[in-house]
ROFI-405149 format. One record per residue (C-alpha): x, y, z. Coordinates in steps of 0.2 Angstrom, whole numbers, padded with zeros to 4 digits, always signed. Layout:
N
XYZ/...
END
This chain:
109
+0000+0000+0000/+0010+0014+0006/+0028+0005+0011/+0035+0006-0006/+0032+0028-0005/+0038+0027+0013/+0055+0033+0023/+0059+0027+0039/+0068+0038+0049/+0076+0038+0069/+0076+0019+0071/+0093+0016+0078/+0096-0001+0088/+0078-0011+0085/+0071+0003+0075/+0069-0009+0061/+0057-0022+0070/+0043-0005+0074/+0044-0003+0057/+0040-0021+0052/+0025-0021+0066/+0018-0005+0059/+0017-0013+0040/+0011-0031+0046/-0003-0021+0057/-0008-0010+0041/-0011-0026+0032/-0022-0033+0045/-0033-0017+0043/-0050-0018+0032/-0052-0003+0017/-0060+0009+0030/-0047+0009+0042/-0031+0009+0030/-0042+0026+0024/-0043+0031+0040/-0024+0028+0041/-0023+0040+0028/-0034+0053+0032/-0024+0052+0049/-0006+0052+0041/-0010+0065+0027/-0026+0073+0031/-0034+0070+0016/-0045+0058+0013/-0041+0054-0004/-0024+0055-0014/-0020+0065-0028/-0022+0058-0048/-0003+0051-0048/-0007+0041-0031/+0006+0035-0021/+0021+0040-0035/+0020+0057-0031/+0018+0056-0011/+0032+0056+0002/+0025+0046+0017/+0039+0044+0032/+0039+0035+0048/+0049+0043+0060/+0052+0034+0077/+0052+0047+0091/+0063+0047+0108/+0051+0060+0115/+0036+0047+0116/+0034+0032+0128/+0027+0017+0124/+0011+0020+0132/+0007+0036+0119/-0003+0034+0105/+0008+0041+0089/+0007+0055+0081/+0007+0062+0066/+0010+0080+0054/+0000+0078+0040/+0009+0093+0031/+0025+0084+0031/+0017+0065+0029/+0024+0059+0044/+0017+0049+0058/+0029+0047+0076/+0031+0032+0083/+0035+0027+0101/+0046+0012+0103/+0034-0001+0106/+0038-0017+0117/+0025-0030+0109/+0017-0028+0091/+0000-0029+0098/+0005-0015+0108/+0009-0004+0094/-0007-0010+0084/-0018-0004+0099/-0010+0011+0101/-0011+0014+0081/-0029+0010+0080/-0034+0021+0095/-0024+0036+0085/-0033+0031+0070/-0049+0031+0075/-0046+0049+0084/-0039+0057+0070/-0047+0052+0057/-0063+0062+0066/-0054+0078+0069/-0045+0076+0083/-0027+0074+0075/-0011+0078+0081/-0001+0093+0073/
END
């Protein structure tokens, strides 16, 4: 979906596995979510005519955050913040919960 148009960024020692937990949870999601993903990540519900080839998504994974937050993202710049999660179903729980919010209007910016 997105992984191929996305940079990773911050991961450091372990950084690599976050990554990998946040694509596998994305291909678990149904249509309506992975839209909600990226009304959440860009702030637009649909992308433009050239799709993905003209986007620049990035994952960055931030030291400000504790596992317990939800991530964030900066829909300007494409990117969403991860914290360093302990367990992949923690990061997919906190990545739906962020979702879900955001996609209604209550975003982080």
């Amino acid at each position: 979906m997105y992984a191929s148009s996305t940079a990773a960024a911050g991961g450091g020692g372990g950084g690599e596995g976050i990554v990998e937990w946040f694509w596998r949870a994305v291909e678990s999601f149904t249509a309506e979510r992975r839209a909600n993903l990226l009304t959440f990540w860009t702030g637009a519900a649909v992308l433009g005519p050239n799709g993905f080839h003209e986007c620049d998504f990035r994952l960055t994974l931030a030291s400000h955050l504790s596992p317990e937050s939800l991530p964030e993202s900066q829909t300007c710049s494409r990117t969403i913040k991860l914290a360093r999660y302990v367990t992949y179903e923690q990061l997919r729980e906190k990545l739906v919960s962020a979702i879900e919010y955001g996609a209604r209007g209550f975003a982080f910016a």
